[in-house]
MMTF fields as JSON, N, C-alpha, C and O atoms, coordinates in Angstrom:
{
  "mmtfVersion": "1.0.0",
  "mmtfProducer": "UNKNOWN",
  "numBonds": 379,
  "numAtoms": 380,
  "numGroups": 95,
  "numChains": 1,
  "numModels": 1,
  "chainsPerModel": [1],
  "groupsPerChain": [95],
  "chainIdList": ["A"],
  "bondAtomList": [4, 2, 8, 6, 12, 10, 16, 14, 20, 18, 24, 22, 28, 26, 32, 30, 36, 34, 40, 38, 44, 42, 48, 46, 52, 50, 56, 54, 60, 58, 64, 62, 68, 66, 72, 70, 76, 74, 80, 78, 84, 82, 88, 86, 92, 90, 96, 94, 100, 98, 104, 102, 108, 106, 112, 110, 116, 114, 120, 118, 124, 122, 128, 126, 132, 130, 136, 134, 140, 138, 144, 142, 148, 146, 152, 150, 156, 154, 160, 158, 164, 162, 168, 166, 172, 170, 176, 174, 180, 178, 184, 182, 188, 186, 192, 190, 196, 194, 200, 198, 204, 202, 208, 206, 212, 210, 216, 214, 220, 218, 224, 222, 228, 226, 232, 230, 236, 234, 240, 238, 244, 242, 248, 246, 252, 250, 256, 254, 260, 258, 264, 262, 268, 266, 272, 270, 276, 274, 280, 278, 284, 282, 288, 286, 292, 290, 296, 294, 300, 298, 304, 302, 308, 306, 312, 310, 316, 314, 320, 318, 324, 322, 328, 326, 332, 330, 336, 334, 340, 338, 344, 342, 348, 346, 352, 350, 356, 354, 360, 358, 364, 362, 368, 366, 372, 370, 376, 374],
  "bondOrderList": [1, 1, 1, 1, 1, 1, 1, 1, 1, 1, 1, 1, 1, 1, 1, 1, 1, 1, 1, 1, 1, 1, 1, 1, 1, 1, 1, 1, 1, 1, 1, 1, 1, 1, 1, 1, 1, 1, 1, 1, 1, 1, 1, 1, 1, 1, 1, 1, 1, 1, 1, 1, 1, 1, 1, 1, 1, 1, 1, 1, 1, 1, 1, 1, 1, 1, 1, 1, 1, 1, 1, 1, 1, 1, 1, 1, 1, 1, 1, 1, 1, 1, 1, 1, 1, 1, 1, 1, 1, 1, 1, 1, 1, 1],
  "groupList": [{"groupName": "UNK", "atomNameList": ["N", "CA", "C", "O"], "elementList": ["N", "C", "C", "O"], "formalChargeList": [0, 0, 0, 0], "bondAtomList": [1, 0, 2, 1, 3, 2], "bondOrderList": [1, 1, 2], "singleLetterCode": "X", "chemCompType": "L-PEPTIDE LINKING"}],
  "groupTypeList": [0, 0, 0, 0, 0, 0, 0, 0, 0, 0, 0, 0, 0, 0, 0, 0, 0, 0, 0, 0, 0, 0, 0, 0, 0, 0, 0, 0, 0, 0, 0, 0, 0, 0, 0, 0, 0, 0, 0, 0, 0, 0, 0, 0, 0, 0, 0, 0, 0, 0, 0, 0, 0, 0, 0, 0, 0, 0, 0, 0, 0, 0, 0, 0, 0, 0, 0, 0, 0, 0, 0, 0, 0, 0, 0, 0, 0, 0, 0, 0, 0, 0, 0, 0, 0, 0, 0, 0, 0, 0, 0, 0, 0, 0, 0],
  "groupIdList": [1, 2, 3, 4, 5, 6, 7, 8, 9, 10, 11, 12, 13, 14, 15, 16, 17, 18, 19, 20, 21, 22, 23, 24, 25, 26, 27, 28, 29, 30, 31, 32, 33, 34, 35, 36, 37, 38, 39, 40, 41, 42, 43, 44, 45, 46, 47, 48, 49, 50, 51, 52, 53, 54, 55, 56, 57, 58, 59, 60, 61, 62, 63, 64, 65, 66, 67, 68, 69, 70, 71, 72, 73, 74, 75, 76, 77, 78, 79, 80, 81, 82, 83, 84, 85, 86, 87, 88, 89, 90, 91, 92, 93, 94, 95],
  "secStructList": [7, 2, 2, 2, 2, 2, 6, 6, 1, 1, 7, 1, 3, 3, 3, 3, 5, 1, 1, 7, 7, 4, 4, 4, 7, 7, 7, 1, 1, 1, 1, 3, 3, 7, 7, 5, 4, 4, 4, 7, 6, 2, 2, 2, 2, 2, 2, 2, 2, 2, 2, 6, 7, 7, 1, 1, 1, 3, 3, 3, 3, 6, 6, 3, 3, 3, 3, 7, 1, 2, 2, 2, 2, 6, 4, 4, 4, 1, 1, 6, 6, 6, 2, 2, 2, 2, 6, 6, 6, 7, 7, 7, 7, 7, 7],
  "xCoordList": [-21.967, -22.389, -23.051, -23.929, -22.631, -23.408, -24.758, -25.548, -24.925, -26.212, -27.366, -28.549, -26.854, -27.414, -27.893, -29.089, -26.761, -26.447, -27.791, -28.458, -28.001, -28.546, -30.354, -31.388, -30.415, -31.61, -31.947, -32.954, -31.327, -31.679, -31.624, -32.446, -31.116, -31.614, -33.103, -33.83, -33.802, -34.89, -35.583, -36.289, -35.695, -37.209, -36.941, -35.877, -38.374, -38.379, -38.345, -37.582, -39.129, -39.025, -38.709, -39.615, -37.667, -37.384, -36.859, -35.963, -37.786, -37.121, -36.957, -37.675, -35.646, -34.855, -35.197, -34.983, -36.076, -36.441, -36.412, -36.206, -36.584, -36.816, -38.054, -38.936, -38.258, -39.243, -40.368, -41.184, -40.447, -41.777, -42.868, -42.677, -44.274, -45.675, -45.553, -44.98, -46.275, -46.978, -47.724, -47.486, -47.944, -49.409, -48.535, -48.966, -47.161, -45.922, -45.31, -44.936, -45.227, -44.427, -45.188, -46.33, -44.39, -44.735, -43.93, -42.79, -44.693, -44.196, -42.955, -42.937, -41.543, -40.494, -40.298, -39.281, -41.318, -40.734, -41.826, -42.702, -41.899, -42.738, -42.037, -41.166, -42.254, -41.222, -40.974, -39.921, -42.061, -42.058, -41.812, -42.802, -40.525, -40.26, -40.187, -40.055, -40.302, -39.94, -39.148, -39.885, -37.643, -36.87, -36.476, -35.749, -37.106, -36.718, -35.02, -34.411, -34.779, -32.939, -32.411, -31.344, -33.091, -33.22, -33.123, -32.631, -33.577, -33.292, -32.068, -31.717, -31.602, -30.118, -28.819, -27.822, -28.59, -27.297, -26.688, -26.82, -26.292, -25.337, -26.019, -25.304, -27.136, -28.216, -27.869, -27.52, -28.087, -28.371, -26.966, -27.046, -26.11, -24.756, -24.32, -23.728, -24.641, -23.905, -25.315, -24.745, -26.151, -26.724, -26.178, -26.078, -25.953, -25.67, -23.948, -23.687, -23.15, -22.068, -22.357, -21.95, -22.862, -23.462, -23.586, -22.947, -24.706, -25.25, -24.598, -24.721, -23.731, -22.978, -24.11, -23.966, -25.252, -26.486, -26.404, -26.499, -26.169, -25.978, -27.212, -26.909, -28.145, -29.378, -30.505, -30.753, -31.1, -32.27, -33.947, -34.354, -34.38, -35.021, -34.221, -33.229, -34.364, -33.627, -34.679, -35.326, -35.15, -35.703, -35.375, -34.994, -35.57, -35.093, -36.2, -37.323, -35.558, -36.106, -35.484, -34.983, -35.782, -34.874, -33.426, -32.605, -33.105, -31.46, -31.278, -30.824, -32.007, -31.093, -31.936, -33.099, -30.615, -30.931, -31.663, -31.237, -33.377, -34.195, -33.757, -33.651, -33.512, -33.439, -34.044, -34.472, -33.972, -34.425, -35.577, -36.249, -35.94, -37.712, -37.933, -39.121, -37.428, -37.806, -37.656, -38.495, -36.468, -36.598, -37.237, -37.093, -38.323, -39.384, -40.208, -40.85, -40.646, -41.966, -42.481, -43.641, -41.294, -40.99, -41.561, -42.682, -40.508, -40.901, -42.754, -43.45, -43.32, -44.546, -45.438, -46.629, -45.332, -45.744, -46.21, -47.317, -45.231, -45.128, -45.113, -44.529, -45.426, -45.864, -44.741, -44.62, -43.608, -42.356, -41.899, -40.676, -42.561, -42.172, -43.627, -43.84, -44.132, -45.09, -44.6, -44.799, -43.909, -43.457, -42.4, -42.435, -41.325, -40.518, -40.605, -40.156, -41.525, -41.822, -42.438, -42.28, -43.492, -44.071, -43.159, -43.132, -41.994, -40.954, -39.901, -38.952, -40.643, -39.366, -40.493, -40.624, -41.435, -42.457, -43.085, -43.498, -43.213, -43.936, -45.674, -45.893, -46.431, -47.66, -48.198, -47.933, -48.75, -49.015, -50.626, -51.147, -51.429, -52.708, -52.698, -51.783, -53.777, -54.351, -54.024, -54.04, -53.657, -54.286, -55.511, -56.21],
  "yCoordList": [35.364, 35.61, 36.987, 37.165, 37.966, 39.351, 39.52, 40.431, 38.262, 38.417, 37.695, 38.035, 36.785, 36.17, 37.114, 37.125, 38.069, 38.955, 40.15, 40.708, 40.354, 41.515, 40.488, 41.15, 39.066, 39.059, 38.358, 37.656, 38.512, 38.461, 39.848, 40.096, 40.772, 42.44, 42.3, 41.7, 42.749, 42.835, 42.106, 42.771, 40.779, 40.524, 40.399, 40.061, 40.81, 40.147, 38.651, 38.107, 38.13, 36.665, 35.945, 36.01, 35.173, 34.716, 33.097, 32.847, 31.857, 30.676, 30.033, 30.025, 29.259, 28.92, 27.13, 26.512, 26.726, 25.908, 24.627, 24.996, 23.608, 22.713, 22.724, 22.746, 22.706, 22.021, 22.807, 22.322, 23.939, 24.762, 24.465, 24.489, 24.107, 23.823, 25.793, 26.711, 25.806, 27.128, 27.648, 28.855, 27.583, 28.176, 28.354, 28.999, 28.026, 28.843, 30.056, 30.932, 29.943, 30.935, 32.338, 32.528, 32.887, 34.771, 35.675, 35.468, 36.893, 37.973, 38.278, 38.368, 38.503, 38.691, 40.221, 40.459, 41.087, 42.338, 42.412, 43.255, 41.414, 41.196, 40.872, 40.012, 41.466, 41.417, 39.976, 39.552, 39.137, 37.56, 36.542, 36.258, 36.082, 35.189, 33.73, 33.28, 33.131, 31.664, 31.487, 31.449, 31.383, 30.629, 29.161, 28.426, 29.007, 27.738, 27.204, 27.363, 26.749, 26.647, 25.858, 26.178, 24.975, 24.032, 24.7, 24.221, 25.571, 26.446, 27.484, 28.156, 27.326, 28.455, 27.259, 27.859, 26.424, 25.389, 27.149, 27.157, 27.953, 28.886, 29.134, 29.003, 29.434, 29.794, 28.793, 29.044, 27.711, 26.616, 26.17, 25.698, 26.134, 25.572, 26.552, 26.316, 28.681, 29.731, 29.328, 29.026, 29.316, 29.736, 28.376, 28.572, 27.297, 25.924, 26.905, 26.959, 27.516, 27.579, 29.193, 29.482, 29.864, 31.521, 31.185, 31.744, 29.968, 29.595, 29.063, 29.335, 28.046, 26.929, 25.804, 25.213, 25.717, 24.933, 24.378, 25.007, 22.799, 21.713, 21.19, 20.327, 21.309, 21.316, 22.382, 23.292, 22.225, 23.307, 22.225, 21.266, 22.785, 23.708, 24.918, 24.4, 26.298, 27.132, 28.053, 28.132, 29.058, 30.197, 31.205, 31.074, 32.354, 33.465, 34.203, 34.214, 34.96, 36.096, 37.567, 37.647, 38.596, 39.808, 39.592, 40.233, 38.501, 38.011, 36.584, 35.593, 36.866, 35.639, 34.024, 33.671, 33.36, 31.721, 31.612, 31.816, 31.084, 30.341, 28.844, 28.193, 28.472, 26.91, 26.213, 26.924, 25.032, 23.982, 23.735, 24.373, 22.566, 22.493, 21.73, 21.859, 21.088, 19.672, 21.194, 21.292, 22.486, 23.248, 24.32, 25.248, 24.35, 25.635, 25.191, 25.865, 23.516, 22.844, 22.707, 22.965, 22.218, 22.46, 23.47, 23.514, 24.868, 26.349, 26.095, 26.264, 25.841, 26.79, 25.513, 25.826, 24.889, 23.66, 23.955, 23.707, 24.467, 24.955, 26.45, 26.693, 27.669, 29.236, 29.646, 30.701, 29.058, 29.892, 30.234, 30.371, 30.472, 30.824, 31.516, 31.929, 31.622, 33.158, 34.231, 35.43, 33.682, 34.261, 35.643, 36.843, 34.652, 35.175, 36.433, 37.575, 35.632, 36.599, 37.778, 38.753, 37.909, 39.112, 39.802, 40.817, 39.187, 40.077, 40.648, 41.432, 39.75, 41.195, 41.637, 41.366, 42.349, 43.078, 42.483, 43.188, 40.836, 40.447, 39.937, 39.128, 40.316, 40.164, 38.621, 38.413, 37.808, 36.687, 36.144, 36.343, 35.473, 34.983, 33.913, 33.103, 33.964, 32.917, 31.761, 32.015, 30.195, 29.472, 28.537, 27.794],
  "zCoordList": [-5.277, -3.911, -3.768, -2.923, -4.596, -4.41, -4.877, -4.631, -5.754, -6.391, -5.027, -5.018, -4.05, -3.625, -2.364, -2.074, -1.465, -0.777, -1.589, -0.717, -2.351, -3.15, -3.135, -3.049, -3.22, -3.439, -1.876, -1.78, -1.024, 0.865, 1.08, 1.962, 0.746, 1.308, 0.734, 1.525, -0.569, -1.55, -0.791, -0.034, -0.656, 0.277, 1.672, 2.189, 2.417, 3.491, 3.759, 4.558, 3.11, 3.309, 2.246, 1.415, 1.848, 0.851, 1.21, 2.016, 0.263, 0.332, -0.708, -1.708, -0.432, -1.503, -0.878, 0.164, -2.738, -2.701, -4.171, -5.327, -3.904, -5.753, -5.988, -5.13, -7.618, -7.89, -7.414, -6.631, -7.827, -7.197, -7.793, -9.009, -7.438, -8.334, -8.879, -8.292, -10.064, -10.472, -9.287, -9.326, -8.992, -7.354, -6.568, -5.612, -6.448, -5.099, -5.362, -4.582, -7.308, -7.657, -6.892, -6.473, -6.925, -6.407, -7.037, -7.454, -7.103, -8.671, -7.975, -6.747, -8.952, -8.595, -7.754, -7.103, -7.871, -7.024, -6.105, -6.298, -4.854, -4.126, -3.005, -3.134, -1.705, -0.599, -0.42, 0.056, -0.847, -0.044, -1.533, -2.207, -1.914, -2.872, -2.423, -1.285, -3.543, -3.191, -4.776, -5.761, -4.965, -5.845, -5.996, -5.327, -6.955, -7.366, -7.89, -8.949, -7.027, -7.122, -8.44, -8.964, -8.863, -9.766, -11.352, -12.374, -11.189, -12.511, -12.747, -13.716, -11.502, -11.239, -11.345, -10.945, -11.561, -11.086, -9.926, -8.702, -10.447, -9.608, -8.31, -7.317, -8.14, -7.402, -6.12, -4.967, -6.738, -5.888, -5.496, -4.362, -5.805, -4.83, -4.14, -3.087, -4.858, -4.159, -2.705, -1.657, -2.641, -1.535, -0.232, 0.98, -0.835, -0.151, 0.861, 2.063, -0.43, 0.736, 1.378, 2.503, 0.796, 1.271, 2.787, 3.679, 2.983, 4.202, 5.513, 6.708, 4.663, 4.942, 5.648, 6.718, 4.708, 5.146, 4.003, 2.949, 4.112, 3.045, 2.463, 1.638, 2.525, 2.089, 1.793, 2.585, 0.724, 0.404, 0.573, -0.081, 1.455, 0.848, 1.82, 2.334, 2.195, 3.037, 3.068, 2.023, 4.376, 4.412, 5.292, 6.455, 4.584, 5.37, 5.613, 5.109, 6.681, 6.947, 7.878, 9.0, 6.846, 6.68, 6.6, 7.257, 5.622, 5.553, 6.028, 5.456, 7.838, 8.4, 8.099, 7.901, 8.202, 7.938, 9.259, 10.396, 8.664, 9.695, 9.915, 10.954, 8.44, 9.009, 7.411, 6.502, 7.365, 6.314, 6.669, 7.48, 5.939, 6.295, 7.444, 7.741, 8.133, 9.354, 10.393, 11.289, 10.239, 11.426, 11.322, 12.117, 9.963, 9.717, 10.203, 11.009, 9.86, 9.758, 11.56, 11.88, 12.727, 13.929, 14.24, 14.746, 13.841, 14.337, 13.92, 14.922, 13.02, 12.856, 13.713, 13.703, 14.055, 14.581, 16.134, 16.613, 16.704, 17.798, 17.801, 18.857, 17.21, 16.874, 16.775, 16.154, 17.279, 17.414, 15.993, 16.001, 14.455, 13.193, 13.072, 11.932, 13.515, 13.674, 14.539, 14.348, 15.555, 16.426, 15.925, 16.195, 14.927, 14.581, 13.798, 13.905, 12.784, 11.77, 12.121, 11.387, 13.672, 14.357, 14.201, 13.505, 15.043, 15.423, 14.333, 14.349, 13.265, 12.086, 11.439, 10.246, 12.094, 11.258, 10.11, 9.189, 10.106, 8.643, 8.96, 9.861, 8.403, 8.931, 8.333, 7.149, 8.896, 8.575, 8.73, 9.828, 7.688, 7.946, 8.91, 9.057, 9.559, 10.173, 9.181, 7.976, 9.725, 8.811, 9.535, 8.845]
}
């Protein structure tokens, strides 16, 4: 759990996800990660009870649990996950 605690301080935005294509990965000392859980067995069950969110994919931001994907995909759907992210200082492209 400290390792998991230690890699939610280190980025701002970090999601914990399967099965990443090569083109998601992002360099490990880069505020904005995406881990592939699938390669951790530890990774992937500590963050399931860390959360107490029974499913991955999972994303954060500055620590806190945003939500899985049906309540990221929602948030950005409707701005309210641009919104958010304004508001913890993360700068985001147009898409």
């Amino acid at each position: 759990m400290r390792h998991l605690s230690r890699l939610l301080v280190l980025a701002s935005l970090l999601a914990f996800a399967a099965s990443l294509p090569a083109s998601a990965q992002v360099a490990p000392d880069d505020a904005r990660r995406t881990l592939d859980v699938l390669q951790d067995p530890a990774i992937r069950q500590g963050i399931k009870e860390f959360s107490n969110w029974p499913t991955i994919p999972q994303l954060y931001v500055k620590g806190e649990l945003i939500g899985g994907c049906d309540i990221v995909r929602e948030m950005f759907e409707t701005g309210e996950l641009q919104q958010v992210l304004s508001d913890k200082g993360i700068q985001t492209k147009a898409a």
